[in-house]
DODRENKE-728473 format. One record per atom (N, C-alpha, C): residue in one letter; atom name; z, y, x. Coordinates in steps of 0.001 Angstrom, whole numbers, plus 524288, in hexadecimal, padded with zeros to 5 digits. Atoms other than C-alpha are relative to their C-alpha. Example, Ala and Ser with C-alpha at 12.3 -4.5 7.8 and 13.67 -1.06 7.14 Angstrom:
BEGIN
<node residu="a" atome="N" z="80000" y="7FB5A" x="8037A"/>
<node residu="a" atome="CA" z="81E78" y="7EE6C" x="8300C"/>
<node residu="a" atome="C" z="80000" y="804B0" x="80384"/>
<node residu="s" atome="N" z="7FFC4" y="7FB5A" x="7FCCC"/>
<node residu="s" atome="CA" z="81BE4" y="7FBDC" x="83566"/>
<node residu="s" atome="C" z="802DA" y="80442" x="7FCFE"/>
END
This chain:
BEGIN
<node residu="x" atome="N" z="803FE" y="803E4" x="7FED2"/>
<node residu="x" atome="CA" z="256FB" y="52A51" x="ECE68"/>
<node residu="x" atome="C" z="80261" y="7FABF" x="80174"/>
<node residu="x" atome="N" z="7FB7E" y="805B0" x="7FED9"/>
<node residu="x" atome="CA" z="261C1" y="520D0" x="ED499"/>
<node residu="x" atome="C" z="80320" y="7FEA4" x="7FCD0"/>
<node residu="x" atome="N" z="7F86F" y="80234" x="8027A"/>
<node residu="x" atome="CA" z="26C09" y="52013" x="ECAE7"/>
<node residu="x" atome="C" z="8048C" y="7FF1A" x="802FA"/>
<node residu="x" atome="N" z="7F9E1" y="7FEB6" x="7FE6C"/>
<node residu="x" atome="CA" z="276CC" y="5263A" x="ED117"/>
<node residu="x" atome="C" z="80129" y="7FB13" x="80642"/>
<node residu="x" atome="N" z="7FEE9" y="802A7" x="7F9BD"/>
<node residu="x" atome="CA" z="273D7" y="51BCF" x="EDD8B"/>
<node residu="x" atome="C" z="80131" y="8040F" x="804AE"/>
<node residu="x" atome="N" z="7FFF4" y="7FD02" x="7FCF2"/>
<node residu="x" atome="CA" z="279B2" y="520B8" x="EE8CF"/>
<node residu="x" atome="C" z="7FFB1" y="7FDE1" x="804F7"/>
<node residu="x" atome="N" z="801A4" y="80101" x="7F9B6"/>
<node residu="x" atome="CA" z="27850" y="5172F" x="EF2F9"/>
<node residu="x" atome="C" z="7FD12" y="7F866" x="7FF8D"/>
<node residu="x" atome="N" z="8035E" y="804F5" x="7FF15"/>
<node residu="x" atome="CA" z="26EDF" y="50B41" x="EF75F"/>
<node residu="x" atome="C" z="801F2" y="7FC29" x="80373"/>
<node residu="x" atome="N" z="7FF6B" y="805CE" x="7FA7E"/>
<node residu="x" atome="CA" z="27325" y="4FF0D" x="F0002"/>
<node residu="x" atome="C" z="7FB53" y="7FD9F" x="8007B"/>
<node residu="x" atome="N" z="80260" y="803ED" x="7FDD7"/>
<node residu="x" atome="CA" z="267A9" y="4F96E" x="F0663"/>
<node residu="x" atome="C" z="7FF9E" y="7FD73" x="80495"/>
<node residu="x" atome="N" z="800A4" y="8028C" x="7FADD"/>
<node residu="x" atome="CA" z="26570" y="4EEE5" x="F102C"/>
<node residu="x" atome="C" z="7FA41" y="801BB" x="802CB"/>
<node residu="x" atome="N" z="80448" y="7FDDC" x="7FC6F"/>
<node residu="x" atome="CA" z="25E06" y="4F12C" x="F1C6E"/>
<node residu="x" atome="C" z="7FA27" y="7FB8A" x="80026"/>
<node residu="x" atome="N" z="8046D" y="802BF" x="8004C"/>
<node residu="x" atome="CA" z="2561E" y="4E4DD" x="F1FBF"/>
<node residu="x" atome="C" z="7FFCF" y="7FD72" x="7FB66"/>
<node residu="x" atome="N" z="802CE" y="8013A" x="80318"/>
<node residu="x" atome="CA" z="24D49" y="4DF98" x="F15FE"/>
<node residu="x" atome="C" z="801E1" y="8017B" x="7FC45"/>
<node residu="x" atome="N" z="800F2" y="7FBD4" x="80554"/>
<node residu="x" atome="CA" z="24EF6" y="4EB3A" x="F0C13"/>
<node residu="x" atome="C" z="7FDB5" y="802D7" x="802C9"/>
<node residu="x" atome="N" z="80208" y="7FC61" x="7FD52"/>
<node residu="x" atome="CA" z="24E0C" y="4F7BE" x="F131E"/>
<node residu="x" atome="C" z="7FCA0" y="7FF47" x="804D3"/>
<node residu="x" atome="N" z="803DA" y="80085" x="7FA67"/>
<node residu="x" atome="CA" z="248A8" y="4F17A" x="F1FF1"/>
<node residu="x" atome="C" z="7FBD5" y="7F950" x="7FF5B"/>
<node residu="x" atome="N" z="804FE" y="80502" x="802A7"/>
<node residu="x" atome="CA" z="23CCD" y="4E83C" x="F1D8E"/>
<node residu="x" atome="C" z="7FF62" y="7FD44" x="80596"/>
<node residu="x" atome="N" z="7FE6A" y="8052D" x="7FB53"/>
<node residu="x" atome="CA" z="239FC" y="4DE4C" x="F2934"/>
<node residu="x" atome="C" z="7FE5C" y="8008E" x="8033A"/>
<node residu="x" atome="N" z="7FFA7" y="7FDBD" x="7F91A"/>
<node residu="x" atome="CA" z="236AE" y="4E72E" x="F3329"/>
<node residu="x" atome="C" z="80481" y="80237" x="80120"/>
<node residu="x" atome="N" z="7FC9D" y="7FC57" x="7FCF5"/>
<node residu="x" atome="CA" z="2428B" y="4ED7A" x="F3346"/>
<node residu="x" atome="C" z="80212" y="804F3" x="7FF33"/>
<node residu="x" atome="N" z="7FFF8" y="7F995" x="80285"/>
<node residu="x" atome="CA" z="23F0C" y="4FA40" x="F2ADD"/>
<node residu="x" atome="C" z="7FF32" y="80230" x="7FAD1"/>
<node residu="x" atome="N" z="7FEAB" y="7FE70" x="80465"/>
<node residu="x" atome="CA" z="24164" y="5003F" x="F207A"/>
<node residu="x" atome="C" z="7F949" y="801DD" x="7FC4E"/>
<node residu="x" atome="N" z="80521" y="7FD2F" x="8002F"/>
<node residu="x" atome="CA" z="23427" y="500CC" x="F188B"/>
<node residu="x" atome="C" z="7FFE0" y="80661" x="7FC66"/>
<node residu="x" atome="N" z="8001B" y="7FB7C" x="80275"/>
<node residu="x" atome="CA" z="2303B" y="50D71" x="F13A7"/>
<node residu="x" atome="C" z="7FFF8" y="8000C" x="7FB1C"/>
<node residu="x" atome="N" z="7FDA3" y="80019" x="8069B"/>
<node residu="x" atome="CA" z="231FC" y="50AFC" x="F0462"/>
<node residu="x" atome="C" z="80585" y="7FF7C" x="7FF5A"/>
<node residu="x" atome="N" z="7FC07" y="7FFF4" x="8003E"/>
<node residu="x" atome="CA" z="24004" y="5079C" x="F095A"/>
<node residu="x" atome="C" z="8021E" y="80563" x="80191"/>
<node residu="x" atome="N" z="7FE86" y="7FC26" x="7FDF5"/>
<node residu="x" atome="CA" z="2416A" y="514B1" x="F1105"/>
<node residu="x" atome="C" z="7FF4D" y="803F8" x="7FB8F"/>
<node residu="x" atome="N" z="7FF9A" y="7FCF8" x="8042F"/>
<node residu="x" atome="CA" z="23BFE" y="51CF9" x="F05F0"/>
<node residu="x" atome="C" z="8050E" y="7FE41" x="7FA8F"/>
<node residu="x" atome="N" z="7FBBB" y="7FFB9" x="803E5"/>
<node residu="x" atome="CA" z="245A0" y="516C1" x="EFD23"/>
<node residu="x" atome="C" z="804B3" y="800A3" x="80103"/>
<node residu="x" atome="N" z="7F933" y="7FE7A" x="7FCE9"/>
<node residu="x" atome="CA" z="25160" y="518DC" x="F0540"/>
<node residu="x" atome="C" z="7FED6" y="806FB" x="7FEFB"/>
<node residu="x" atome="N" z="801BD" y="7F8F8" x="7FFE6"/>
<node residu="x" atome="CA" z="24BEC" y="5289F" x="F0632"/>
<node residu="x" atome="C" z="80088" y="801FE" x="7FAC3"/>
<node residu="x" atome="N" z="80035" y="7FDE3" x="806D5"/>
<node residu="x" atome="CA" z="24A84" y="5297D" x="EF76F"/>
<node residu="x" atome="C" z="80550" y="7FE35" x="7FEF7"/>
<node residu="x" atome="N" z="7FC2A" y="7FFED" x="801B7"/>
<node residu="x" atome="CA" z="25748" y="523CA" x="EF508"/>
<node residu="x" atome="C" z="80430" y="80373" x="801A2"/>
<node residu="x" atome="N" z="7FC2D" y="7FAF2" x="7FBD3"/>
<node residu="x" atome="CA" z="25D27" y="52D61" x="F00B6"/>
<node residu="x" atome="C" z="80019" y="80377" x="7FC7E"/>
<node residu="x" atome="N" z="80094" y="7FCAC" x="802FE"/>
<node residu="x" atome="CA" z="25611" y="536C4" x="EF951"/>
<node residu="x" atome="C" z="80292" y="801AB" x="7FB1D"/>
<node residu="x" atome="N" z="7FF53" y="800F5" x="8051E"/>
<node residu="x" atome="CA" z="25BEB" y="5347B" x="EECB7"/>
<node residu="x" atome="C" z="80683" y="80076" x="7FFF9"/>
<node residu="x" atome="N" z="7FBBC" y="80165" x="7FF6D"/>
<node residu="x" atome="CA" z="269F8" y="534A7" x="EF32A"/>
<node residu="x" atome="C" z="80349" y="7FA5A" x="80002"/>
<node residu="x" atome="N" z="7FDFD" y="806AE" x="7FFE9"/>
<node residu="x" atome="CA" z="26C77" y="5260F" x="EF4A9"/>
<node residu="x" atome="C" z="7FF5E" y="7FEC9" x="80521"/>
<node residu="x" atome="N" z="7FF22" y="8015D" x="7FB22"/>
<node residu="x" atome="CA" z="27197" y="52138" x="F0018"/>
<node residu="x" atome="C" z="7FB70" y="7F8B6" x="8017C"/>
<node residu="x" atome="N" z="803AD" y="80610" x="7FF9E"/>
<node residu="x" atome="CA" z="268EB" y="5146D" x="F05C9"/>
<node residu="x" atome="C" z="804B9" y="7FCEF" x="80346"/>
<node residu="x" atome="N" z="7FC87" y="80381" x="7FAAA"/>
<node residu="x" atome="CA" z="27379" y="50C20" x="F0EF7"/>
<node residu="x" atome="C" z="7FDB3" y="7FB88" x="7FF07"/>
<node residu="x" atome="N" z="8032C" y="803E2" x="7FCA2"/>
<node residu="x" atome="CA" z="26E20" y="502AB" x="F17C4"/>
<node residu="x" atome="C" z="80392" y="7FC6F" x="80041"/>
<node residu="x" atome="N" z="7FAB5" y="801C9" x="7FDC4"/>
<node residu="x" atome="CA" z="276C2" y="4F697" x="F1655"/>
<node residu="x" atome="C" z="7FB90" y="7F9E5" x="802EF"/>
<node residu="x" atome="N" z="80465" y="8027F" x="7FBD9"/>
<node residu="x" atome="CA" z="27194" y="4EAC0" x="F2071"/>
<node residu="x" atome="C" z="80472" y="7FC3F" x="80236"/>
<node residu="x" atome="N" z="7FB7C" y="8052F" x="7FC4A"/>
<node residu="x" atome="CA" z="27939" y="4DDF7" x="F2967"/>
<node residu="x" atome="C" z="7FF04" y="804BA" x="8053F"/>
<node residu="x" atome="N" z="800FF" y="7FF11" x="7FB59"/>
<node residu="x" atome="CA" z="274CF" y="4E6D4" x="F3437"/>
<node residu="x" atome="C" z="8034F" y="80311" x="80363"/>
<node residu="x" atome="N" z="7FA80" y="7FC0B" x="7FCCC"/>
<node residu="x" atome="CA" z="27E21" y="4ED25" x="F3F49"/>
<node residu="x" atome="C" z="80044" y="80745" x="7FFC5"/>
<node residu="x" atome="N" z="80263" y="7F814" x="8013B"/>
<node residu="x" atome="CA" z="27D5D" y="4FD2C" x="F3C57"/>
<node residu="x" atome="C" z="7FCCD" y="7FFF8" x="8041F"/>
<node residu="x" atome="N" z="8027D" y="7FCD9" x="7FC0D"/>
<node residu="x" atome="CA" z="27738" y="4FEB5" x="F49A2"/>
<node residu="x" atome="C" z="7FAA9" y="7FDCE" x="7FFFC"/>
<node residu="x" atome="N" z="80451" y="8021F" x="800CD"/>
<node residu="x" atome="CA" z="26BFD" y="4F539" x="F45EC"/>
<node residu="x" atome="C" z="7FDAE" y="802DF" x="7FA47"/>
<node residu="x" atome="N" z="801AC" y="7FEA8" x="8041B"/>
<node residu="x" atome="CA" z="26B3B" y="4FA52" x="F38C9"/>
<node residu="x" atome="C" z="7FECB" y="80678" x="7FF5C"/>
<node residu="x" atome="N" z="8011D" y="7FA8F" x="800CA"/>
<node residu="x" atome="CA" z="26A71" y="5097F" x="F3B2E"/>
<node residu="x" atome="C" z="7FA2D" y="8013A" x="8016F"/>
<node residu="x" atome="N" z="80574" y="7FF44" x="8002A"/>
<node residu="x" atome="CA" z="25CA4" y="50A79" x="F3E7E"/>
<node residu="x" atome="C" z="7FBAF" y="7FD22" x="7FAAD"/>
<node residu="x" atome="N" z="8018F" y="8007B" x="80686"/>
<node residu="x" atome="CA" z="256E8" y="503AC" x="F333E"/>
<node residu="x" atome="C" z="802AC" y="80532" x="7FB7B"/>
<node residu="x" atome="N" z="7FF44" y="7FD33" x="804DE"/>
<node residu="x" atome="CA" z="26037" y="50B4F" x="F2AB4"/>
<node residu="x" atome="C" z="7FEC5" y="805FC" x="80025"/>
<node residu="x" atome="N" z="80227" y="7F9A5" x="7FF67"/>
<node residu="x" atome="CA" z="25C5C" y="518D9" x="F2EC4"/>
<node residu="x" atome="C" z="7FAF8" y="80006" x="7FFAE"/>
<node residu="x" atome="N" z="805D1" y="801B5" x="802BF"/>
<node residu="x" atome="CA" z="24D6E" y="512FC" x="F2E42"/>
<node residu="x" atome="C" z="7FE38" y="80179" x="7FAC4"/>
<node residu="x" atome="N" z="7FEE8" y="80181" x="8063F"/>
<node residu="x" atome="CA" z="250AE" y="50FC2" x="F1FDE"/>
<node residu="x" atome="C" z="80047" y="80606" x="7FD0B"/>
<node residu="x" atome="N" z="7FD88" y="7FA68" x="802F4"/>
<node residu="x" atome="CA" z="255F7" y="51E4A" x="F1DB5"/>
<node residu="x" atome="C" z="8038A" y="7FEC2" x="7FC78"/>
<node residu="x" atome="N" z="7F9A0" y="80092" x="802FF"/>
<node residu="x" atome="CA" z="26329" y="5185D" x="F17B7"/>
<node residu="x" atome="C" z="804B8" y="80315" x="8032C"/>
<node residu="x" atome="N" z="7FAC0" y="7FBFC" x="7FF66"/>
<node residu="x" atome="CA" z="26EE1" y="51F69" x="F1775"/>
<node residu="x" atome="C" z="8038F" y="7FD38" x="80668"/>
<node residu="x" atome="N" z="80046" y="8006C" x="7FCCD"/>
<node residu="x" atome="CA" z="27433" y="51FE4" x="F2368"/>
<node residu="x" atome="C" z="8058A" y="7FB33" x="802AF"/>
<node residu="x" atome="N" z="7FCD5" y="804E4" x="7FEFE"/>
<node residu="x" atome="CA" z="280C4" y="51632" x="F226C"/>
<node residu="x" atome="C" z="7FE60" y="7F9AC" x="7FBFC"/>
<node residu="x" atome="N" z="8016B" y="805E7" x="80190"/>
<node residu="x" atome="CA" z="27E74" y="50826" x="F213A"/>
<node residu="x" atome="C" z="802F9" y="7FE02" x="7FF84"/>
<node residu="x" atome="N" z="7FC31" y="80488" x="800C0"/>
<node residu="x" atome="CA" z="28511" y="4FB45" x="F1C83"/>
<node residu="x" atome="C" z="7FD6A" y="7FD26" x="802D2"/>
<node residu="x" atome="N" z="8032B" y="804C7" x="7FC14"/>
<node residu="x" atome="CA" z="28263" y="4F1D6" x="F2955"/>
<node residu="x" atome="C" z="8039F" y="7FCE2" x="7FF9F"/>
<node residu="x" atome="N" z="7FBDE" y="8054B" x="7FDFE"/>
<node residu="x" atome="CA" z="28863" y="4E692" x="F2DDF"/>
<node residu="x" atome="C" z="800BC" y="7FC5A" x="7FA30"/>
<node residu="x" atome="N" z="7FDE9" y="80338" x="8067E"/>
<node residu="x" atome="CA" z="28638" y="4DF77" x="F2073"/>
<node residu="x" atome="C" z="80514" y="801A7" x="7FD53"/>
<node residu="x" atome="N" z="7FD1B" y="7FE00" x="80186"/>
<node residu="x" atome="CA" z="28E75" y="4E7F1" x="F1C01"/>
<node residu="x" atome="C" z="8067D" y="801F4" x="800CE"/>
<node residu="x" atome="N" z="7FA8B" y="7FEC5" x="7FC3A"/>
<node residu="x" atome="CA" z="29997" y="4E8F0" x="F25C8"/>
<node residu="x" atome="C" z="801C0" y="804FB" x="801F3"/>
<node residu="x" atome="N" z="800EC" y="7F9A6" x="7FC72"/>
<node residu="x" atome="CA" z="29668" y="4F6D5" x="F29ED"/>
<node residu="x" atome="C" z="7FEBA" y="80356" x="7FCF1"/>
<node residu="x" atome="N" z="80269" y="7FBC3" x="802C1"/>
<node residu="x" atome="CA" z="29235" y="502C7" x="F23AC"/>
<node residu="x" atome="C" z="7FF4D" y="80429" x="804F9"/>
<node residu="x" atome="N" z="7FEEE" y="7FC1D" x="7FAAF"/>
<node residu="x" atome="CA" z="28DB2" y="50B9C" x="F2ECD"/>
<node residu="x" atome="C" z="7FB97" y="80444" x="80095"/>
<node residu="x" atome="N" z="80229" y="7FA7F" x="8014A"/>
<node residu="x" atome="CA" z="289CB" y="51C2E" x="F2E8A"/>
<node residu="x" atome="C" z="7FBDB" y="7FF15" x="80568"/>
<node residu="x" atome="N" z="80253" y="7FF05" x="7FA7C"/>
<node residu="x" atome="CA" z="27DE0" y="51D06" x="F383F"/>
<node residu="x" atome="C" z="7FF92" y="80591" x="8011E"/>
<node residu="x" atome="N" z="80013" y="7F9AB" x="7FDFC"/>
<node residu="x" atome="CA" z="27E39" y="52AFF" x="F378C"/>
<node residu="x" atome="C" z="8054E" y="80237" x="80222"/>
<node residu="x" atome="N" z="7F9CA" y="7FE6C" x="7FD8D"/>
<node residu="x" atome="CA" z="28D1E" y="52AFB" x="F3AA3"/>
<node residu="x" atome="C" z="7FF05" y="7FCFA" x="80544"/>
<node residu="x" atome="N" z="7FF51" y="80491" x="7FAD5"/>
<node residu="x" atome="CA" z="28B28" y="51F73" x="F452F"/>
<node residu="x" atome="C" z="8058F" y="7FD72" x="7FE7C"/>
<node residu="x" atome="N" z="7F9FA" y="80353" x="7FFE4"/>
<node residu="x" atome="CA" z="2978F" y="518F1" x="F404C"/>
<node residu="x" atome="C" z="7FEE2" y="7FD3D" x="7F923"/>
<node residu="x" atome="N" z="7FD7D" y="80553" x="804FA"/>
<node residu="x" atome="CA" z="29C84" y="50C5E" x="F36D2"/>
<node residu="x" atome="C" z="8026F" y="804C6" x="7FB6A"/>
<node residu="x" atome="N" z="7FC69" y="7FFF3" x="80443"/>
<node residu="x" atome="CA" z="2A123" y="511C9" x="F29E9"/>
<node residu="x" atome="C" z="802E7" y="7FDC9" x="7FDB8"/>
<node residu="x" atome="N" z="7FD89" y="80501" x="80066"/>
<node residu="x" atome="CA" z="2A607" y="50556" x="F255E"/>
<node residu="x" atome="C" z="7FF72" y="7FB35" x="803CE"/>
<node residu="x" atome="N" z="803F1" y="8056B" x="7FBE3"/>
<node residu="x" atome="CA" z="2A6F9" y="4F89D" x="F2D40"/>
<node residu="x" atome="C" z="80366" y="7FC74" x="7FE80"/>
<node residu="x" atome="N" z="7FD1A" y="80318" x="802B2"/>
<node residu="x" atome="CA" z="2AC86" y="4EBA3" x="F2861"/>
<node residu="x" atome="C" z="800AC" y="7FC86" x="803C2"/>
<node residu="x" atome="N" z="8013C" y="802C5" x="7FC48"/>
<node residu="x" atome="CA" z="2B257" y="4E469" x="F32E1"/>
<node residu="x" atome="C" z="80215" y="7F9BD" x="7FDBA"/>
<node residu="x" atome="N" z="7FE24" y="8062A" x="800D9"/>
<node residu="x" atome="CA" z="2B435" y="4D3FF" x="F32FC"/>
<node residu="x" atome="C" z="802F5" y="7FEF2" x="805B1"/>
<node residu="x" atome="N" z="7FB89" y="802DA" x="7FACD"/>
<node residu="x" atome="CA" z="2BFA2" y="4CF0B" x="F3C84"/>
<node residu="x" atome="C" z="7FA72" y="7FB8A" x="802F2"/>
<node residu="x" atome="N" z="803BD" y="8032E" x="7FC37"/>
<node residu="x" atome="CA" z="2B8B7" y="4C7AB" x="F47DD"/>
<node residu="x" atome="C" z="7FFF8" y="7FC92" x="7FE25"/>
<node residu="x" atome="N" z="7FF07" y="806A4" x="801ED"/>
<node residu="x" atome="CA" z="2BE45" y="4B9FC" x="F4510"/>
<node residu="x" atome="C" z="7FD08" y="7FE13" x="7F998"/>
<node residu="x" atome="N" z="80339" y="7FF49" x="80739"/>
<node residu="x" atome="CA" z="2B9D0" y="4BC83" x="F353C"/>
<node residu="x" atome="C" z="7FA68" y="7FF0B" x="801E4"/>
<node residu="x" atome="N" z="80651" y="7FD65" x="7FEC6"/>
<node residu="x" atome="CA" z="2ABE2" y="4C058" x="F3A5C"/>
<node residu="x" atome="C" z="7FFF9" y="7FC39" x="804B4"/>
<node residu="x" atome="N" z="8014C" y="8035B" x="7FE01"/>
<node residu="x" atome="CA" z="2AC92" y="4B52A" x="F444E"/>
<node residu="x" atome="C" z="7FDFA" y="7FAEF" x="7FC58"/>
<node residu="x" atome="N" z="7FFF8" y="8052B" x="80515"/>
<node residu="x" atome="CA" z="2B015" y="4A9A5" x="F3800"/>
<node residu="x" atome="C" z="7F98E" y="800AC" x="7FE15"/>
<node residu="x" atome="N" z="804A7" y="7FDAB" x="803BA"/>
<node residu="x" atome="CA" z="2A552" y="4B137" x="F2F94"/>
<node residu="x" atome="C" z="7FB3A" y="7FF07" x="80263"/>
<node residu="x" atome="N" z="803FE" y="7FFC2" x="7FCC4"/>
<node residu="x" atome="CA" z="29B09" y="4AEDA" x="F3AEE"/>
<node residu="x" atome="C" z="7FF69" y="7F9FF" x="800F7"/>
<node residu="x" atome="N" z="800BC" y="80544" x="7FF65"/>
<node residu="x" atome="CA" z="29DF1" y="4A167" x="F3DD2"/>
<node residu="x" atome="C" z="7FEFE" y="7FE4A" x="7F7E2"/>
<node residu="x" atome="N" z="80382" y="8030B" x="805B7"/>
<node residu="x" atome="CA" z="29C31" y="49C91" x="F2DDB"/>
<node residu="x" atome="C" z="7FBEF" y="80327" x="7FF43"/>
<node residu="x" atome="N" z="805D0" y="7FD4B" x="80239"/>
<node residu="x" atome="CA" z="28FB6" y="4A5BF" x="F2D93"/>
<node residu="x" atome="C" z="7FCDF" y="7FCB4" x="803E6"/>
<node residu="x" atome="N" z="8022D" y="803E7" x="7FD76"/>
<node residu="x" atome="CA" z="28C89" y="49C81" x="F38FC"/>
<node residu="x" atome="C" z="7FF2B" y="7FC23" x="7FDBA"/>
<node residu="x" atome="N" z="7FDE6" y="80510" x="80087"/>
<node residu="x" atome="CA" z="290B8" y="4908D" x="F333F"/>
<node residu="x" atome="C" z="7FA84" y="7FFFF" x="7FC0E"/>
<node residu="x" atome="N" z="8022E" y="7FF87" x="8043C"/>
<node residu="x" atome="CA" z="288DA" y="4953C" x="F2627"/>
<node residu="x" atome="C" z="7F89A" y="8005B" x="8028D"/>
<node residu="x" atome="N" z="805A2" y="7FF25" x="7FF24"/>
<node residu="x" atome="CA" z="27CB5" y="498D5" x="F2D3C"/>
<node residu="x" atome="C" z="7FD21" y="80585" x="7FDE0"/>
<node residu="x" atome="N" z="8028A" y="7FB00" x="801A5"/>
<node residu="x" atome="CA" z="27CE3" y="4A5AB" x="F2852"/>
<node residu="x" atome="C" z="7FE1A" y="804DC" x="80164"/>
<node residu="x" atome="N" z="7FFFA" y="7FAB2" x="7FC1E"/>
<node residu="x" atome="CA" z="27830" y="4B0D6" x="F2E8A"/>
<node residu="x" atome="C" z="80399" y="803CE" x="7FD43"/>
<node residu="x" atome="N" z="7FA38" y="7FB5E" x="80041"/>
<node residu="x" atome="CA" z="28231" y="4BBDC" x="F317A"/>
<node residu="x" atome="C" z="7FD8E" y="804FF" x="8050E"/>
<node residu="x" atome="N" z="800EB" y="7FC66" x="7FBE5"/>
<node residu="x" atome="CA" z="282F1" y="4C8BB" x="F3A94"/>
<node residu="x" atome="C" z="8048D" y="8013F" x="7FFB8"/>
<node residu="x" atome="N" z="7FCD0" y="7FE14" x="7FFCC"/>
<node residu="x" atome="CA" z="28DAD" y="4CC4C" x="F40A2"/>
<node residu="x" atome="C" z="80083" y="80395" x="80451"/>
<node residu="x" atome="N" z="7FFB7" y="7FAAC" x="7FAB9"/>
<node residu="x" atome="CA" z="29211" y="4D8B4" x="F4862"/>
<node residu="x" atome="C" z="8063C" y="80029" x="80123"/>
<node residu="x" atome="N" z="7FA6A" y="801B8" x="7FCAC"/>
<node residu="x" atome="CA" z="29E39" y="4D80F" x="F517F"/>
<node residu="x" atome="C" z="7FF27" y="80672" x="80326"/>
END
């Protein structure tokens, strides 16, 4: 039915979570049918794992996520980082001041 798909990346807010916050139920049944079907759903998101694990268990996605805009990958059913990508302070200081300079919004976790 998938063609040999075996796994989904979606984002949390404004895909899976609509602008309250939750996952609507045409998104939840399609995460379930794709479970169903053997296809993994991962939840990827800017958000810190510990902000993002309640939505994603909401959602009924697989249970490790890509957070931190992609800095992290982290098992909530293990409770631990699988991957984590770190930036030297001073790097991730520079990078903060020209996202200042630029006016761009940023998130950073220290």
């Amino acid at each position: 039915m998938f063609g040999g798909l075996e796994c989904v990346a979606a984002d949390l807010d404004g895909t899976l979570l609509g602008p309250d916050g939750l996952p609507g139920e045409a998104d939840r049944a399609a995460v379930r049918a794709l479970s169903a079907a053997g296809i993994r759903v991962i939840a990827v998101t800017g958000r810190h794992p510990h902000i993002a694990e309640w939505p994603v268990r909401l959602a009924g996605c697989h249970p490790a996520a890509i957070c931190m805009n992609g800095a992290a990958v982290y098992d909530f059913a293990a409770g631990a980082y699988r991957a984590v990508e770190y930036m030297p302070g001073e790097e991730a200081y520079r990078a903060c001041r020209l996202l200042d300079r630029l006016g761009a919004p940023y998130a950073a976790y220290a």
